[in-house]
PyMOL Python script that loads the backbone (N, CA, C, O; Angstrom):
from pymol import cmd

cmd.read_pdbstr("""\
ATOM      1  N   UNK A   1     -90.144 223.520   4.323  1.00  0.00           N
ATOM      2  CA  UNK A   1     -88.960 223.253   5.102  1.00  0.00           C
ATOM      3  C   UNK A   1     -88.033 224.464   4.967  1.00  0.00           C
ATOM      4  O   UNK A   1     -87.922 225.233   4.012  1.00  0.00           O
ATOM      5  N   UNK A   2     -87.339 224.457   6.236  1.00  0.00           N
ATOM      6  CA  UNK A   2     -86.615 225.910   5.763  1.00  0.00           C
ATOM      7  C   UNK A   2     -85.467 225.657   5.200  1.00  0.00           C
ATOM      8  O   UNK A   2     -85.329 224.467   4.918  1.00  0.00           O
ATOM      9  N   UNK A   3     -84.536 226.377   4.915  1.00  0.00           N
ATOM     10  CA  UNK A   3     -83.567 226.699   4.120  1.00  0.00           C
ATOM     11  C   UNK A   3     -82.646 226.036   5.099  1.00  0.00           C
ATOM     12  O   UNK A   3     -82.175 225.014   4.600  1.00  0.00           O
ATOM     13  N   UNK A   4     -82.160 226.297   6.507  1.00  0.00           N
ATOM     14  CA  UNK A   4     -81.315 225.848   7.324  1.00  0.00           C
ATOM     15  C   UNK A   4     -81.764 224.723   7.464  1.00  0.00           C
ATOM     16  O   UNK A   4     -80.770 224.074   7.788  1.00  0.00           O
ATOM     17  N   UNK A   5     -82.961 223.767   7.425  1.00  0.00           N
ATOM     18  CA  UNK A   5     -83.071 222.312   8.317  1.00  0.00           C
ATOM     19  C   UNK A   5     -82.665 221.619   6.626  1.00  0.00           C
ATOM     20  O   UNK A   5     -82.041 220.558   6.657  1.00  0.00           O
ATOM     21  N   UNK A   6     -82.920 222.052   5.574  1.00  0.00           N
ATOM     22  CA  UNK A   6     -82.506 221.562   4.216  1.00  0.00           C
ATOM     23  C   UNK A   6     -80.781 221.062   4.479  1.00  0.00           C
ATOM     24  O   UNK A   6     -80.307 219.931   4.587  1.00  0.00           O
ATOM     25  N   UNK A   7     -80.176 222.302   4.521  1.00  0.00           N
ATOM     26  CA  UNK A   7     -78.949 222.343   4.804  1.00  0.00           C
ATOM     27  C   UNK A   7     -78.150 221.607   5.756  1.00  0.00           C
ATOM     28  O   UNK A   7     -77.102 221.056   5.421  1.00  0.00           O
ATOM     29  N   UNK A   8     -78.613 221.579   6.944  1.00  0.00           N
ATOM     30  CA  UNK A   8     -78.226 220.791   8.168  1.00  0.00           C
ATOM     31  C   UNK A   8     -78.666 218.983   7.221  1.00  0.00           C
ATOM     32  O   UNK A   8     -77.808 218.131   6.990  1.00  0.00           O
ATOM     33  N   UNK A   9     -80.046 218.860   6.883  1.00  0.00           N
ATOM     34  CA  UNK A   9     -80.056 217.185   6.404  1.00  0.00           C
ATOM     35  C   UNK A   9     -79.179 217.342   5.451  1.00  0.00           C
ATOM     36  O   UNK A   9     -78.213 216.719   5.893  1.00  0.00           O
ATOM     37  N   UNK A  10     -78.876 217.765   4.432  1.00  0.00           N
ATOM     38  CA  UNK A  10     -77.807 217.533   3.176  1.00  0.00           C
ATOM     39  C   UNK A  10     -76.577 217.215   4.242  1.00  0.00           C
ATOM     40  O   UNK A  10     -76.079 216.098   4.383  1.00  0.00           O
ATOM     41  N   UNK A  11     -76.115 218.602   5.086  1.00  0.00           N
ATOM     42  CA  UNK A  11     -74.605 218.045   5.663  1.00  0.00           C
ATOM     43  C   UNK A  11     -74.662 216.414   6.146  1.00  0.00           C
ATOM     44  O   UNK A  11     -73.989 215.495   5.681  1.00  0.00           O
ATOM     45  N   UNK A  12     -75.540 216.357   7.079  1.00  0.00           N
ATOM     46  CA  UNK A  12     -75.764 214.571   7.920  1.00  0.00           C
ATOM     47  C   UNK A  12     -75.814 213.739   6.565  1.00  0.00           C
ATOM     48  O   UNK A  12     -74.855 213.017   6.291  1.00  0.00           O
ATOM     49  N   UNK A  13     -76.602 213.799   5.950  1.00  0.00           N
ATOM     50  CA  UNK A  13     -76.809 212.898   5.040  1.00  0.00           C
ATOM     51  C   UNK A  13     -75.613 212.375   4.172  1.00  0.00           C
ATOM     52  O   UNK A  13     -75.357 211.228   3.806  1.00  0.00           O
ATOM     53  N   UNK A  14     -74.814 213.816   3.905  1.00  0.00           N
ATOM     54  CA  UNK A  14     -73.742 213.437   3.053  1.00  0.00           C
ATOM     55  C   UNK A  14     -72.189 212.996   4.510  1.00  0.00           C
ATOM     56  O   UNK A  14     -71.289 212.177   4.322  1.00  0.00           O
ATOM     57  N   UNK A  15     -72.362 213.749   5.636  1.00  0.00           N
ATOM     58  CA  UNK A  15     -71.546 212.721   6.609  1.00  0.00           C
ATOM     59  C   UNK A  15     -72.341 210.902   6.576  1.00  0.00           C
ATOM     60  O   UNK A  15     -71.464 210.056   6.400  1.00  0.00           O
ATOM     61  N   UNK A  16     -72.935 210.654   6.634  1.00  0.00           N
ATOM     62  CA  UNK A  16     -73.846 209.640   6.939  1.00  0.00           C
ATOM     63  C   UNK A  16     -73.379 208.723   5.878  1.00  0.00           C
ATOM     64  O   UNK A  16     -72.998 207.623   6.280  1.00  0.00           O
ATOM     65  N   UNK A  17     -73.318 208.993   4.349  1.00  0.00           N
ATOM     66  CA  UNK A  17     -73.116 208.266   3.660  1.00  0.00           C
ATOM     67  C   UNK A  17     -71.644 207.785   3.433  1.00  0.00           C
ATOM     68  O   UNK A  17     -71.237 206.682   3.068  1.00  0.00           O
ATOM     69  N   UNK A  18     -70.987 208.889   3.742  1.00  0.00           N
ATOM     70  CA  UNK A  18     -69.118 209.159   3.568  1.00  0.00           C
ATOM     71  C   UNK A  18     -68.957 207.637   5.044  1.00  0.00           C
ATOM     72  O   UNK A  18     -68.279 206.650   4.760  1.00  0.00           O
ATOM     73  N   UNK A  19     -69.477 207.702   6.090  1.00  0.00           N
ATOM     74  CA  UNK A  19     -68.797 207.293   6.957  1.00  0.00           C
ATOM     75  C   UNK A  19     -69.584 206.333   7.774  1.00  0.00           C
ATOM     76  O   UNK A  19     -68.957 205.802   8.692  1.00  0.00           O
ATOM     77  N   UNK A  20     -70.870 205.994   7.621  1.00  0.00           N
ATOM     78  CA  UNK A  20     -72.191 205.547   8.252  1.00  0.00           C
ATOM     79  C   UNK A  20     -72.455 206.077   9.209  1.00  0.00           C
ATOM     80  O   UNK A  20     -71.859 206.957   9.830  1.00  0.00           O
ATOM     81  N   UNK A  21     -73.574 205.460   9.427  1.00  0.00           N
ATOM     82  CA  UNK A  21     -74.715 205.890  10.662  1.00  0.00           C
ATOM     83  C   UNK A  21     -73.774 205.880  11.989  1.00  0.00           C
ATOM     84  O   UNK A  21     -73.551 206.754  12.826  1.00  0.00           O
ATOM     85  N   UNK A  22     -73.256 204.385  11.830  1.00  0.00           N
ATOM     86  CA  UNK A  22     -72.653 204.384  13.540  1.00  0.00           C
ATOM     87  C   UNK A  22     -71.533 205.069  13.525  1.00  0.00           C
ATOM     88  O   UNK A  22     -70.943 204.776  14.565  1.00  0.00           O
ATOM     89  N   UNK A  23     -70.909 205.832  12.904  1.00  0.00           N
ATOM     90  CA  UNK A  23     -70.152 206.569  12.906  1.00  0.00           C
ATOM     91  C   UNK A  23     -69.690 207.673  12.878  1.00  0.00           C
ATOM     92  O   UNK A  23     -68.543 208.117  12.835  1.00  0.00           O
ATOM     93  N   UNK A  24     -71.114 208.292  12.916  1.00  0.00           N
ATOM     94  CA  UNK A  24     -71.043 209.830  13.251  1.00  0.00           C
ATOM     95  C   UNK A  24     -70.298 210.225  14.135  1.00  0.00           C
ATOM     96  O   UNK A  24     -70.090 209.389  15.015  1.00  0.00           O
ATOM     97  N   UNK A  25     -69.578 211.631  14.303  1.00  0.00           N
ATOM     98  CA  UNK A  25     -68.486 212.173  15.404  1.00  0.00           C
ATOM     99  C   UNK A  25     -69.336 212.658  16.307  1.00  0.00           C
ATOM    100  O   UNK A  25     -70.440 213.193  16.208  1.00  0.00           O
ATOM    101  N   UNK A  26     -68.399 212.286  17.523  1.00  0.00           N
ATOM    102  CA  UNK A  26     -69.454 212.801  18.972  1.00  0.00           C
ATOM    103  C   UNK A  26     -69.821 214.402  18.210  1.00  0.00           C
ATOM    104  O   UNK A  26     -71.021 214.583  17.999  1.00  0.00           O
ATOM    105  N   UNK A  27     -69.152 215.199  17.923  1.00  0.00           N
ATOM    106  CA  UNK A  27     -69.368 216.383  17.845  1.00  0.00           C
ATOM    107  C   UNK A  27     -70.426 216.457  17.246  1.00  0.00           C
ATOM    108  O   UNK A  27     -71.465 216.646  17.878  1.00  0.00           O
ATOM    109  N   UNK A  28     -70.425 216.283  15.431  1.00  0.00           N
ATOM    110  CA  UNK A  28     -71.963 216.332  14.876  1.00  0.00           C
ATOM    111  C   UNK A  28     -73.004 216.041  15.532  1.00  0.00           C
ATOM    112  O   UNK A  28     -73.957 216.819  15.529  1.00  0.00           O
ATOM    113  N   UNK A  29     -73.046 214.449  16.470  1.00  0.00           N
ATOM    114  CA  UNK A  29     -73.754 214.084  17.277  1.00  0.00           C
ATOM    115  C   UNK A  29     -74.509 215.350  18.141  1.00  0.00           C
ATOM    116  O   UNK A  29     -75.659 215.738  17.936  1.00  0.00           O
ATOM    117  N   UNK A  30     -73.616 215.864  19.105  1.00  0.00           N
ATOM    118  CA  UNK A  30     -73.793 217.319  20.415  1.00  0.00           C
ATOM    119  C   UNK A  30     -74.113 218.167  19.126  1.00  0.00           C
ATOM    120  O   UNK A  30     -74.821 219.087  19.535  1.00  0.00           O
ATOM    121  N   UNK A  31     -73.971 218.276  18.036  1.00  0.00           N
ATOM    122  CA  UNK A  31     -74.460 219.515  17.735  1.00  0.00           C
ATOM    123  C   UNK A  31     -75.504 219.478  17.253  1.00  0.00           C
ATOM    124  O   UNK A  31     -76.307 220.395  17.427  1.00  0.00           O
ATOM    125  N   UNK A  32     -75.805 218.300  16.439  1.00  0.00           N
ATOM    126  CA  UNK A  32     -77.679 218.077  16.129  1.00  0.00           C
ATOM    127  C   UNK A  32     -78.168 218.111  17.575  1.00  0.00           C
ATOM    128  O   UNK A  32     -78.907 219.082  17.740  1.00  0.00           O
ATOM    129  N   UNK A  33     -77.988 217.308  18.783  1.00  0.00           N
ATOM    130  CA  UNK A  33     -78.719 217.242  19.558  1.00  0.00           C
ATOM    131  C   UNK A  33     -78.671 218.662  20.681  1.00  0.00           C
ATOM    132  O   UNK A  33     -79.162 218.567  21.806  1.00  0.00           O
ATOM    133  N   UNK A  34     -78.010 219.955  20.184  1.00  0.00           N
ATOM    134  CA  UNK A  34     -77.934 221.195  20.369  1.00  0.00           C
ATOM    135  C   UNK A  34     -78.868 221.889  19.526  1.00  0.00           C
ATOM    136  O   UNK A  34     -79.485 222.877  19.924  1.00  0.00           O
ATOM    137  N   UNK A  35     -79.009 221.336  18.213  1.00  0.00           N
ATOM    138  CA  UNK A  35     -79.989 222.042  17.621  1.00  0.00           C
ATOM    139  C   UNK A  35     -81.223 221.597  17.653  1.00  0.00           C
ATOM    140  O   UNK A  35     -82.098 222.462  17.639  1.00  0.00           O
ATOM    141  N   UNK A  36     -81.651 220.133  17.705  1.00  0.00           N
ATOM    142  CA  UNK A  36     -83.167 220.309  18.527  1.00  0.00           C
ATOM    143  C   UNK A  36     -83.651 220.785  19.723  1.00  0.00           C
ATOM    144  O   UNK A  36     -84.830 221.008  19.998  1.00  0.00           O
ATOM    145  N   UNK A  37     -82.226 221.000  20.751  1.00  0.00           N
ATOM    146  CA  UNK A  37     -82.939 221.386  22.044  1.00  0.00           C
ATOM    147  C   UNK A  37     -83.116 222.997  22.111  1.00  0.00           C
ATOM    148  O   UNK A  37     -83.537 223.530  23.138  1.00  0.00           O
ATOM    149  N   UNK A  38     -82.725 223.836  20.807  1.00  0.00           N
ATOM    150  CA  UNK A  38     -82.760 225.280  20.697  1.00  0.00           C
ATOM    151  C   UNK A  38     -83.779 225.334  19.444  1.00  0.00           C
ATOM    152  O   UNK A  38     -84.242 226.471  19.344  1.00  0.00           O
ATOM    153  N   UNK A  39     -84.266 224.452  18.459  1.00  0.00           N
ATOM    154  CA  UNK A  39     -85.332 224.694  17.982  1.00  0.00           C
ATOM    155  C   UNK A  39     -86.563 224.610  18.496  1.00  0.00           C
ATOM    156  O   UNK A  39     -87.067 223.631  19.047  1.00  0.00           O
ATOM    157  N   UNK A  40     -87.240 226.118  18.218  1.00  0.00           N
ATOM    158  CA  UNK A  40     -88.459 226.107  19.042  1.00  0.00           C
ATOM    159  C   UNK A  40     -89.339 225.993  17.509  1.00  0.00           C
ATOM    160  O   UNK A  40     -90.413 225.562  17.928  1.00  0.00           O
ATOM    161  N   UNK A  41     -89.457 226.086  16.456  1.00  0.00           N
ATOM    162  CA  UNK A  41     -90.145 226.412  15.599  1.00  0.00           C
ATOM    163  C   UNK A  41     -90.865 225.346  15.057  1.00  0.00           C
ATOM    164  O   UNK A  41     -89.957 224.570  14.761  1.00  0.00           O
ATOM    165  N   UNK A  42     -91.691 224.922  14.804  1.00  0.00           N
ATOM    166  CA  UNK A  42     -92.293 223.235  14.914  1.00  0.00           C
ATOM    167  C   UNK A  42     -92.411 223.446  13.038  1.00  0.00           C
ATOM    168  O   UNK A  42     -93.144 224.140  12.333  1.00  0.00           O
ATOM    169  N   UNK A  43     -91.125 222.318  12.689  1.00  0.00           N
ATOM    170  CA  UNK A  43     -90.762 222.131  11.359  1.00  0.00           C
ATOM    171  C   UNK A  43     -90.843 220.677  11.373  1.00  0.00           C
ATOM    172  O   UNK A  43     -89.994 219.915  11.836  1.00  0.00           O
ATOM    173  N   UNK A  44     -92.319 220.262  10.633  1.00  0.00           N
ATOM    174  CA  UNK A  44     -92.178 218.362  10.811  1.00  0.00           C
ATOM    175  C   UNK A  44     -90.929 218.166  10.014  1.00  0.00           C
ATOM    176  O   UNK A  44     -90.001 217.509  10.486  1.00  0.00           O
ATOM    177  N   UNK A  45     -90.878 218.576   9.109  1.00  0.00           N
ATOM    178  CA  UNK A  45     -89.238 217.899   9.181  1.00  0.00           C
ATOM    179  C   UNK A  45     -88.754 217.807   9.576  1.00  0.00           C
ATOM    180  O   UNK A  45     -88.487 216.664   9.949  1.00  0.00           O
ATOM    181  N   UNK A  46     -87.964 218.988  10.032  1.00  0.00           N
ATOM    182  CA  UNK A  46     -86.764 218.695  10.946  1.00  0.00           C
ATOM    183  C   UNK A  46     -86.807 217.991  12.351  1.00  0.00           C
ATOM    184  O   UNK A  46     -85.901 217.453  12.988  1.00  0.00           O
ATOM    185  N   UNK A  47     -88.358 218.188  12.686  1.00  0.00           N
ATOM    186  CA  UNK A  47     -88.320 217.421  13.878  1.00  0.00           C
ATOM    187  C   UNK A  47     -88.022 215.524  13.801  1.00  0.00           C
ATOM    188  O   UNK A  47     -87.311 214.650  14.296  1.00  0.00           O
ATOM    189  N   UNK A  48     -88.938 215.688  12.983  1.00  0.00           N
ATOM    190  CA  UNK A  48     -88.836 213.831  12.288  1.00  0.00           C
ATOM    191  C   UNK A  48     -87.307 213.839  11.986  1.00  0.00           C
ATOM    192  O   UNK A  48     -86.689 212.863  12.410  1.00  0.00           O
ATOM    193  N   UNK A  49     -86.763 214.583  11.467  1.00  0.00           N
ATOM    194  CA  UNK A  49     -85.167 214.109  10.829  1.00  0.00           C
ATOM    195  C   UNK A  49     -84.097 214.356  12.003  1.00  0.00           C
ATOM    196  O   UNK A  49     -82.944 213.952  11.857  1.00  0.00           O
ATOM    197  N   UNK A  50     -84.422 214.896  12.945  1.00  0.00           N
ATOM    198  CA  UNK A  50     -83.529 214.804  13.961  1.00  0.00           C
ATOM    199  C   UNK A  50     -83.877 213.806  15.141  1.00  0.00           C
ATOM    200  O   UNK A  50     -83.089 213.161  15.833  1.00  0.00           O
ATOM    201  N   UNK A  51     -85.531 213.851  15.203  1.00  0.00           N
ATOM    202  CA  UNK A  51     -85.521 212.636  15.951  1.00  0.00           C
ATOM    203  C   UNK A  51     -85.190 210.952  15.225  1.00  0.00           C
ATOM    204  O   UNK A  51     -85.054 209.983  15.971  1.00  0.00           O
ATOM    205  N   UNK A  52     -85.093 210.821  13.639  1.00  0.00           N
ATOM    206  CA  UNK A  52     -84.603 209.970  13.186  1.00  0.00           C
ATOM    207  C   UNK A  52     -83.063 209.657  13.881  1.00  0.00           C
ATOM    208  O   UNK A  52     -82.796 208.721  14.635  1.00  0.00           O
ATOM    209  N   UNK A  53     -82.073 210.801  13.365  1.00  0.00           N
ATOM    210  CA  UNK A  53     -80.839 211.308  13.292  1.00  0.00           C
ATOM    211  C   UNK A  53     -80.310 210.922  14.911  1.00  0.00           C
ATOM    212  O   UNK A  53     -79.180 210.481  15.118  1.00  0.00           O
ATOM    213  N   UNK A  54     -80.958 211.077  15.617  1.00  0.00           N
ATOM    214  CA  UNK A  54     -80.542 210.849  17.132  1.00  0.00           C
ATOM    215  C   UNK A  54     -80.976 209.881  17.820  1.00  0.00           C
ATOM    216  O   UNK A  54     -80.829 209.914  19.041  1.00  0.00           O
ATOM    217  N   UNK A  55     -81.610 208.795  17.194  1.00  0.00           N
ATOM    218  CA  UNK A  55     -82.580 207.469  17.664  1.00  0.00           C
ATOM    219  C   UNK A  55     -81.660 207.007  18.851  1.00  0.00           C
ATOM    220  O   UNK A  55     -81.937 206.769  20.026  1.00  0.00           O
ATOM    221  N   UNK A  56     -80.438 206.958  18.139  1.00  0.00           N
ATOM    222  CA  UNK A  56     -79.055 206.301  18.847  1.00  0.00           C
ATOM    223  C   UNK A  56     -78.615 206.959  19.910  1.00  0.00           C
ATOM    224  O   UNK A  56     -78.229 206.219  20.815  1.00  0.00           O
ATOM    225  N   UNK A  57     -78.507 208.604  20.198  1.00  0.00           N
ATOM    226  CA  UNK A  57     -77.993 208.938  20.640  1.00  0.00           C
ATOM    227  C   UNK A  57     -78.855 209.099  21.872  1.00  0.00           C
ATOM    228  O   UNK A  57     -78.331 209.054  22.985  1.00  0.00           O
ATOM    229  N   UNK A  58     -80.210 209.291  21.715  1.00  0.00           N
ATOM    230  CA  UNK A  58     -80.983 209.175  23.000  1.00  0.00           C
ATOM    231  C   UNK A  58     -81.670 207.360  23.725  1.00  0.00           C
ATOM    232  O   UNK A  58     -82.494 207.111  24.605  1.00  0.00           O
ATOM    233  N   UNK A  59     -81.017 206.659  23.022  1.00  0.00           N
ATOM    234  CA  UNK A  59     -80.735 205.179  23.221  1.00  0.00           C
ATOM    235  C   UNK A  59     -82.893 204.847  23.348  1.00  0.00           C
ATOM    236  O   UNK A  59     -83.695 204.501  24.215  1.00  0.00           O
ATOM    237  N   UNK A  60     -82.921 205.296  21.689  1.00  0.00           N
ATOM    238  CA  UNK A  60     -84.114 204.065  21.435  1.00  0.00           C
ATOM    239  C   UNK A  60     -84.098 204.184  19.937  1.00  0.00           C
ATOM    240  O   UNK A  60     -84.768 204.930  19.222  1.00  0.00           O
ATOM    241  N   UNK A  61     -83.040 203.142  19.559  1.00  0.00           N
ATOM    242  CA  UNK A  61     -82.740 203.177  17.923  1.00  0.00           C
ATOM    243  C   UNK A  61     -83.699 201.972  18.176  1.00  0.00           C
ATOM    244  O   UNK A  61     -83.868 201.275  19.176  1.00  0.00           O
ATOM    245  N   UNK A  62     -84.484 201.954  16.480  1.00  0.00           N
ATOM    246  CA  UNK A  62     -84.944 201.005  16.086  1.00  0.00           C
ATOM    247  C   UNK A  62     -85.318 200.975  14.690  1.00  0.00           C
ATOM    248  O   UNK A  62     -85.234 202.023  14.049  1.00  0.00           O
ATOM    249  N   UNK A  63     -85.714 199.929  14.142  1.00  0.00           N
ATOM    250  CA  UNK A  63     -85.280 199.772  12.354  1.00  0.00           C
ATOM    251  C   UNK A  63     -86.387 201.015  12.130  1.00  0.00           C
ATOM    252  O   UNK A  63     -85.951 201.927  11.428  1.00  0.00           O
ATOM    253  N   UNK A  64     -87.582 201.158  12.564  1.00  0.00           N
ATOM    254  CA  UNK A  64     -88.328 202.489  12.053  1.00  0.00           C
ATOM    255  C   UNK A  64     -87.343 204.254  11.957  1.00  0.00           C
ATOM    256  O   UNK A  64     -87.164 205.107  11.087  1.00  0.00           O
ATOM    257  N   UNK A  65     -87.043 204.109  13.021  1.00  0.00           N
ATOM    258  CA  UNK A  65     -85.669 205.525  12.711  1.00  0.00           C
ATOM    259  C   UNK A  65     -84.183 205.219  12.100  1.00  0.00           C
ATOM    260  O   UNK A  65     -83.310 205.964  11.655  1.00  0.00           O
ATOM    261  N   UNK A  66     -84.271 203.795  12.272  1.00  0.00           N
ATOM    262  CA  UNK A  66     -83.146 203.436  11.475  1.00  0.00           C
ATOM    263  C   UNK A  66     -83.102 203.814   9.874  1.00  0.00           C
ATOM    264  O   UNK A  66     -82.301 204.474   9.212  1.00  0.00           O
ATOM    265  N   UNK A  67     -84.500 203.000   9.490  1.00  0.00           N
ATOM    266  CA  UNK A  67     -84.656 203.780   8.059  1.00  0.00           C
ATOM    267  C   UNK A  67     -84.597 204.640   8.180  1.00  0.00           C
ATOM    268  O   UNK A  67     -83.605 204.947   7.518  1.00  0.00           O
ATOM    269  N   UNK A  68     -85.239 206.107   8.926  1.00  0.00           N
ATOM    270  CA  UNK A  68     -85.625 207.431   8.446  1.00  0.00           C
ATOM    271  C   UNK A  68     -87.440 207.191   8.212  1.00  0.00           C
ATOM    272  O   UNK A  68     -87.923 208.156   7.620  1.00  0.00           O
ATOM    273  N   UNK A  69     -88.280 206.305   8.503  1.00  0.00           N
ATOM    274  CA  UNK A  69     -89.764 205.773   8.237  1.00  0.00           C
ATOM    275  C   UNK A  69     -90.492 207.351   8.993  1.00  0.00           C
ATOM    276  O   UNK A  69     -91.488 207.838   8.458  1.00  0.00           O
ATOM    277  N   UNK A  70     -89.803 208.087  10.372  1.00  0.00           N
ATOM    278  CA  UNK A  70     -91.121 209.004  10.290  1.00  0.00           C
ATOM    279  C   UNK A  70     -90.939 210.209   9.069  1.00  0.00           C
ATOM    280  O   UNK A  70     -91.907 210.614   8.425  1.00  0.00           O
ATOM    281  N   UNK A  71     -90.033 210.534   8.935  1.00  0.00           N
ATOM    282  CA  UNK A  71     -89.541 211.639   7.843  1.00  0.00           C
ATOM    283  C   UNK A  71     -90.104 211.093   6.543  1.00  0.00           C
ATOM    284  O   UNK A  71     -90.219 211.906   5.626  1.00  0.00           O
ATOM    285  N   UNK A  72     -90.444 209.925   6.343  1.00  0.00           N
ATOM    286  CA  UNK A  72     -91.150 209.445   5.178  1.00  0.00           C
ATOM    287  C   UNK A  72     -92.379 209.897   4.711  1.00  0.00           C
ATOM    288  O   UNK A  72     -92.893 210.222   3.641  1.00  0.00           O
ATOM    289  N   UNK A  73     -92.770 209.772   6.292  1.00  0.00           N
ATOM    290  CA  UNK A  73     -94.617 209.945   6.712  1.00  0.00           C
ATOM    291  C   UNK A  73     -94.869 211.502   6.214  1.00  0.00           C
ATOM    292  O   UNK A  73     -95.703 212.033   5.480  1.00  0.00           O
ATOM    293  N   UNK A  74     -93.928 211.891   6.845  1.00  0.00           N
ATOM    294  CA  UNK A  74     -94.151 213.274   7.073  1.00  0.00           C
ATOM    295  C   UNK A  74     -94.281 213.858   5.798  1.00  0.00           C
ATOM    296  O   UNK A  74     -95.307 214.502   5.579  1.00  0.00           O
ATOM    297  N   UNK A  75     -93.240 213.727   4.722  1.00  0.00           N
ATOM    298  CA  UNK A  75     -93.411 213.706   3.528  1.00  0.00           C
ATOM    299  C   UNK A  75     -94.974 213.204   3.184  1.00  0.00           C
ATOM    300  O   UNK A  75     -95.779 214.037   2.769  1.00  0.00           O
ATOM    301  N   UNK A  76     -95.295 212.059   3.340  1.00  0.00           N
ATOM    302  CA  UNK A  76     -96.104 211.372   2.100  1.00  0.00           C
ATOM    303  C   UNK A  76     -97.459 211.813   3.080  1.00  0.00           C
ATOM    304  O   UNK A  76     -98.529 211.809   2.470  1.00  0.00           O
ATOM    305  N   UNK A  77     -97.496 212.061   4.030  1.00  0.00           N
ATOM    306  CA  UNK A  77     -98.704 212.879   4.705  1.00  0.00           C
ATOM    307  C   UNK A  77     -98.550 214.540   3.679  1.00  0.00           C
ATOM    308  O   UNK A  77     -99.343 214.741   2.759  1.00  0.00           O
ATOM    309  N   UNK A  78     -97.866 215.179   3.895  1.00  0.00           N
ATOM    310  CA  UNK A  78     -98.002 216.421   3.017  1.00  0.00           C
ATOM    311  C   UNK A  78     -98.226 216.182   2.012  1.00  0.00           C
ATOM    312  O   UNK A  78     -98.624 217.177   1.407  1.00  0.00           O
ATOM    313  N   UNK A  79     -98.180 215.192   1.349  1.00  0.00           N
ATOM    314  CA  UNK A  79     -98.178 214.671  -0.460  1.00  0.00           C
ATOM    315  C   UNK A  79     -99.748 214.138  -0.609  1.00  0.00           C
ATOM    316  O   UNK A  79    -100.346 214.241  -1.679  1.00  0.00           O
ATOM    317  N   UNK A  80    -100.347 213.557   0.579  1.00  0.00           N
ATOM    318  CA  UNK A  80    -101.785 213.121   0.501  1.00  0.00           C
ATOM    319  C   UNK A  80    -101.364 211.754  -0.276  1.00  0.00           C
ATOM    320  O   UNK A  80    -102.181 211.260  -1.054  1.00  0.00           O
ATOM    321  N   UNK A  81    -100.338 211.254  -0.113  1.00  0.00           N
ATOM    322  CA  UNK A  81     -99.828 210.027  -0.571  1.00  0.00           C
ATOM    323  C   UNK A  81    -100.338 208.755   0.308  1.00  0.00           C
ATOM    324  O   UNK A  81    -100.766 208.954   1.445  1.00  0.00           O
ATOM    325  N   UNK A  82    -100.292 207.659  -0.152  1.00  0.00           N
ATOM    326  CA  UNK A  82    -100.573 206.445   0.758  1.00  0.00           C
ATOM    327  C   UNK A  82     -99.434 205.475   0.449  1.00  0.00           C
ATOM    328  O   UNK A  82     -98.627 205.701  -0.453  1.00  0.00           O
ATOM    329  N   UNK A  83     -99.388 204.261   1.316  1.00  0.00           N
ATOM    330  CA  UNK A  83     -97.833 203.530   1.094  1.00  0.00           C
ATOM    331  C   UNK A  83     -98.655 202.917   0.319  1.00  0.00           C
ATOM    332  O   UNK A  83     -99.884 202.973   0.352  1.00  0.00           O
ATOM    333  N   UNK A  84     -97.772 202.137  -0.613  1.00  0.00           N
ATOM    334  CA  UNK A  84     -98.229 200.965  -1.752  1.00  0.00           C
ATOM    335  C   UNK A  84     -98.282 199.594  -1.359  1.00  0.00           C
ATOM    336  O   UNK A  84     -98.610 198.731  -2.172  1.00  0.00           O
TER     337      UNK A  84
END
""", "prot")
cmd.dss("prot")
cmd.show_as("cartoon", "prot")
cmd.util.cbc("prot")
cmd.orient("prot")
């Protein structure tokens, strides 16, 4: 993962927790969904964590991105992990 998509999830994550999910500012909102439409670099993370991150904003939230479940995968696929 790179150094910037690290950085960008720490900022959301720590807005996210300060204020919740449904409460993200339009702005953060336009600006994640500015930075997937200018990332060309295919980072399963960041792709999974922004398509988590924006479930809402492109109107198909559901409890799987609600948790964060593909960013899980994505993880526990690189880990050669299985769910328990």
């Amino acid at each position: 993962m790179s150094t910037h998509a690290l950085a960008l999830a720490r900022r959301v994550t720590g807005e996210v927790r300060r204020v919740g999910r449904h409460f993200l500012s339009a702005d953060l909102v336009g600006r994640l969904a500015e930075t997937r439409d200018w990332h060309v670099v295919q980072d399963p993370y960041l792709d999974a964590f922004l398509s988590c991150a924006l479930d809402r904003h492109d109107g198909r939230f559901w409890n799987r991105t609600y948790l964060f479940l593909p960013l899980l995968e994505v993880i526990m696929a690189e880990h050669d992990l299985e769910p328990a």
